[in-house]
N, C-alpha and C positions, 0 to 999 in steps of 0.2 A: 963327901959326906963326913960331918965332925964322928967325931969319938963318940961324942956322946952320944947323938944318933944312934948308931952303931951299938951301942951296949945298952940302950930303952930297947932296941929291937931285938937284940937275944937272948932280954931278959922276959918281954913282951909274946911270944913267939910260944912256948911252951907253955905260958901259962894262957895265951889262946887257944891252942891244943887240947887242953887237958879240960878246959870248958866246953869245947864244941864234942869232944869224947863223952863226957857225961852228957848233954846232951842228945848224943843221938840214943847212946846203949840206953842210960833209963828212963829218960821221957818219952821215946818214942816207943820204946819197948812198952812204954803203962797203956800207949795206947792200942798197943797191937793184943795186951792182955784183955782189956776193959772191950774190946770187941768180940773177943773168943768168948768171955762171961757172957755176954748178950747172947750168943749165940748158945752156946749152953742154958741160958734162962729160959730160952724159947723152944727149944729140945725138950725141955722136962714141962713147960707150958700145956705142949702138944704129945704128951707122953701118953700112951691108951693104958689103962692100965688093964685091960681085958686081953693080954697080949699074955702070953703062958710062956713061959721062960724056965721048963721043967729040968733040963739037965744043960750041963757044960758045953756041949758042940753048940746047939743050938743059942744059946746067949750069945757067946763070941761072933757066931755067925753075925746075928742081928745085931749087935754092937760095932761090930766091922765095919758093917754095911752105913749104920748111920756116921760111923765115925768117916770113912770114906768120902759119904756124898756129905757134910761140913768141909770136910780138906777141900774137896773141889772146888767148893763154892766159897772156902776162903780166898782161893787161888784165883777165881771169876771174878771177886772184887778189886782184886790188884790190879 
């Protein structure tokens, strides 16, 4: 293999690295956000607001719980 070969490819090499790196971390990442929004949109869609939420234990409770069964179901579409 020439020289030159050889020095296109280890100049080539890192600078494919470093676009497939951006690539996963932030494009892929907008997509893993823009899913979580939808599913928060639909959360507050379906929010009752007849639901009494009078003190601290009891919010976190029911905050837990929805937040909980979303993680699962983030986790069921993977």
């Amino acid at each position: 293999m020439p020289a030159s070969e050889k020095l296109a490819l280890i100049i080539v090499l890192p600078i494919e690295a470093t676009l497939l790196n951006i690539l996963r971390h932030h494009i892929l990442e907008w997509r893993i956000i823009s899913a979580r929004e939808k599913d928060v949109q639909r959360h507050v869609a379906h929010y009752n607001l007849n639901v009494k939420l009078q003190t601290y234990k009891p919010t976190k409770n029911y905050y837990d719980v929805a937040l909980t069964t979303m993680a699962v179901l983030e986790v069921e579409k993977i």
